[in-house]
C-alpha positions as CSV (number, residue, x, y, z in Angstrom):
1,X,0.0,0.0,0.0
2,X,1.2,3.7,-0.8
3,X,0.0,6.9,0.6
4,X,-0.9,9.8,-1.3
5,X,-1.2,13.5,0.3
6,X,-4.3,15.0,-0.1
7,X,-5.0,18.8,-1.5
8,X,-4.2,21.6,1.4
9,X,-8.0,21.6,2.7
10,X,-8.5,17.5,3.2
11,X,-5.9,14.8,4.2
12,X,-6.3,11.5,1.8
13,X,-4.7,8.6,1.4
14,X,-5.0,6.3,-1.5
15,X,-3.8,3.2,-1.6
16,X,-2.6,0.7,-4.6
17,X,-2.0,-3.2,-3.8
18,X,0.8,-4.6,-6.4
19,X,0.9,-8.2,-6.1
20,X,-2.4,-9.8,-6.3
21,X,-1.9,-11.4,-9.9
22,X,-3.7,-14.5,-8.5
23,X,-6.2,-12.2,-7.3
24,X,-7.1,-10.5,-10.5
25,X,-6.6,-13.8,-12.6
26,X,-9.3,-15.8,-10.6
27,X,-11.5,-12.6,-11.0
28,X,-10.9,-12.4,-14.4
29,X,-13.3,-16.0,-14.7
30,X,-16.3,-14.5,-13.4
31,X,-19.1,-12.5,-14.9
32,X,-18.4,-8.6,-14.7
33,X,-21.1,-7.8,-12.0
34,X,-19.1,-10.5,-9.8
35,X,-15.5,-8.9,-10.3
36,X,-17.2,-5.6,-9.7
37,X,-18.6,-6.6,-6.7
38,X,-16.0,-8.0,-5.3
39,X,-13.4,-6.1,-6.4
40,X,-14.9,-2.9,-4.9
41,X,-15.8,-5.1,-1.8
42,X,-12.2,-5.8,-1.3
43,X,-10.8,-2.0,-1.2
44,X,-13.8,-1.0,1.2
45,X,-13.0,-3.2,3.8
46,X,-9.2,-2.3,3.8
47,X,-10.3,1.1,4.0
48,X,-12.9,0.7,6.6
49,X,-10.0,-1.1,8.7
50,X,-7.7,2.1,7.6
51,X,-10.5,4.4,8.6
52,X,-11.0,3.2,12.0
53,X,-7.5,3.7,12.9
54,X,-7.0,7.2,12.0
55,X,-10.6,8.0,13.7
56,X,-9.0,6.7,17.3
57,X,-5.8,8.6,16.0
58,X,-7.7,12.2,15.5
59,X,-7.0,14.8,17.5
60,X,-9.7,15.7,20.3
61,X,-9.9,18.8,22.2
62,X,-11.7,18.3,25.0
63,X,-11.8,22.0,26.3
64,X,-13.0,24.4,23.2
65,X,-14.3,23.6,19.5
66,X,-12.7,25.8,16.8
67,X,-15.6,27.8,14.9
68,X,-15.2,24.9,12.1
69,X,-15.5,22.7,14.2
70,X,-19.0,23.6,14.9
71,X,-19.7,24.6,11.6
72,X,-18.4,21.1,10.4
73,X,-18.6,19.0,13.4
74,X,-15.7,16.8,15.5
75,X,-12.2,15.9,13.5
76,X,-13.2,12.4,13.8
77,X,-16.7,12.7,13.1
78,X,-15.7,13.9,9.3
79,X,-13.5,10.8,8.3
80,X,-15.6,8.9,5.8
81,X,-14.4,6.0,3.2
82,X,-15.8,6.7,-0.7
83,X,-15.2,5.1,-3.9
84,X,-13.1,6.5,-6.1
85,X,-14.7,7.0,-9.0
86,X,-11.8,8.1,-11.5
87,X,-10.3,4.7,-11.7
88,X,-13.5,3.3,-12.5
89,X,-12.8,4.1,-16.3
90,X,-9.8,2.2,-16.5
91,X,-11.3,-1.0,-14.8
92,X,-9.9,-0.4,-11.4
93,X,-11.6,-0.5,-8.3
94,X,-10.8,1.8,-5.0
95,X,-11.8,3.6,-2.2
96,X,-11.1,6.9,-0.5
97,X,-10.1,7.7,3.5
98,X,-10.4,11.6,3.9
99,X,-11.3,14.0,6.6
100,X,-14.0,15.7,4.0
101,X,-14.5,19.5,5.3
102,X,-12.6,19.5,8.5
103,X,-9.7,21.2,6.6
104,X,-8.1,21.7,10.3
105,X,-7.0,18.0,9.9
106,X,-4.7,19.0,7.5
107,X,-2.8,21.8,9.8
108,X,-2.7,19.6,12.5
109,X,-0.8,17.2,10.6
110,X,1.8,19.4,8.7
111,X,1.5,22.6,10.8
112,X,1.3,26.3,10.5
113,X,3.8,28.9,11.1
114,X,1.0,28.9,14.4
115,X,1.0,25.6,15.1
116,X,3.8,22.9,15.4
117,X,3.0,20.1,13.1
118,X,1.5,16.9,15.3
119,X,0.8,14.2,12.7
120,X,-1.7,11.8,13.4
121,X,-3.1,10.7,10.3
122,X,-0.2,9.4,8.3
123,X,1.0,7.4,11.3
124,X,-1.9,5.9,11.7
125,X,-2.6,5.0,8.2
126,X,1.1,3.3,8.2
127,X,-0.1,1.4,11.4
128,X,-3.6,0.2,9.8
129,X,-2.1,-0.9,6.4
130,X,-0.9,-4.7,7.7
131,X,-4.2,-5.0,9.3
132,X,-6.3,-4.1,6.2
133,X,-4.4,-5.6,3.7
134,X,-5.1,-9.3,6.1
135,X,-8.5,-8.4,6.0
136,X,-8.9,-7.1,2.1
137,X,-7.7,-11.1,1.8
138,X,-9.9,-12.8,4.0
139,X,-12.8,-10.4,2.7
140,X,-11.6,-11.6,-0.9
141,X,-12.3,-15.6,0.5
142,X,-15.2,-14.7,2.3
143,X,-16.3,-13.1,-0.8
144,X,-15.5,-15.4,-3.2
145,X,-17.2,-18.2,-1.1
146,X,-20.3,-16.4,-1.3
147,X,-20.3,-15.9,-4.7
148,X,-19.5,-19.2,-6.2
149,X,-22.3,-20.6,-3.9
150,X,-24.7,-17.9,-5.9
151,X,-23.9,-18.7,-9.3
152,X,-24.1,-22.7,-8.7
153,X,-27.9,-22.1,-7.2
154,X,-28.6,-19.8,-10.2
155,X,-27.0,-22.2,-12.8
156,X,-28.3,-25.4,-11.1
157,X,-29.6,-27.8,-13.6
């Protein structure tokens, strides 16, 4: 898994898996809606694995909410997984961790010439990614399992 910075409002990480040939061969034998399904399956449960990490790494101050943080609601409360939809046209499948609108994520992380950088969410997106990539492959099992079992009941004879 790689990270990828996000723009200077948002912190995102995207993530690309290189060596799951056997992965993409055995999807490559089932009907379109399967490897869709599965495929997109896949990235969203490393992500939701990803995601729950950096929401118990966000920064909470217990004392006083910034006006955004009002406006927006709680650091934490703004992290959300969403499928990317640009690699969609070249046959890809993936999913987005960001902090959507709490743009304060992203000073907290790198810093102002205010504020002294205190990273949080690429630490704990390094600490998540051996987690999620287990459970993108048992998902992938799981998955498969399920699958298989639906298209013998649909093309019983």
């Amino acid at each position: 898994m790689a990270y990828r910075q996000g723009d200077r409002r948002t912190m995102k990480v995207t993530t690309k898996l290189t060596g799951w040939k056997e992965f993409d061969d055995l999807l490559k034998e089932f009907p379109d809606a399967v490897q869709n399904r599965v495929a997109q399956g896949v990235t969203n449960a490393g992500a939701r694995v990803i995601r729950k990490e950096i929401k118990a790494a966000a920064p909470v101050d217990a004392d006083k909410r910034s006006p955004l943080s009002l406006k927006h609601g709680r650091l934490k409360d703004n992290i959300k997984i969403y499928p990317m939809r640009y690699v969609k046209s070249r046959g890809q499948k993936g999913t987005r961790v960001n902090t959507g609108k709490a743009s304060w994520g992203y000073w907290l992380e790198k810093g102002t010439r205010y504020i002294e950088a205190r990273p949080w969410f690429l630490p704990a997106f390094e600490k998540a990614t051996g987690a999620a990539v287990d459970r993108m492959r048992e998902y992938f099992v799981d998955r498969m399992e399920k699958e298989i079992e639906k298209l013998k009941r649909k093309h019983k004879p």
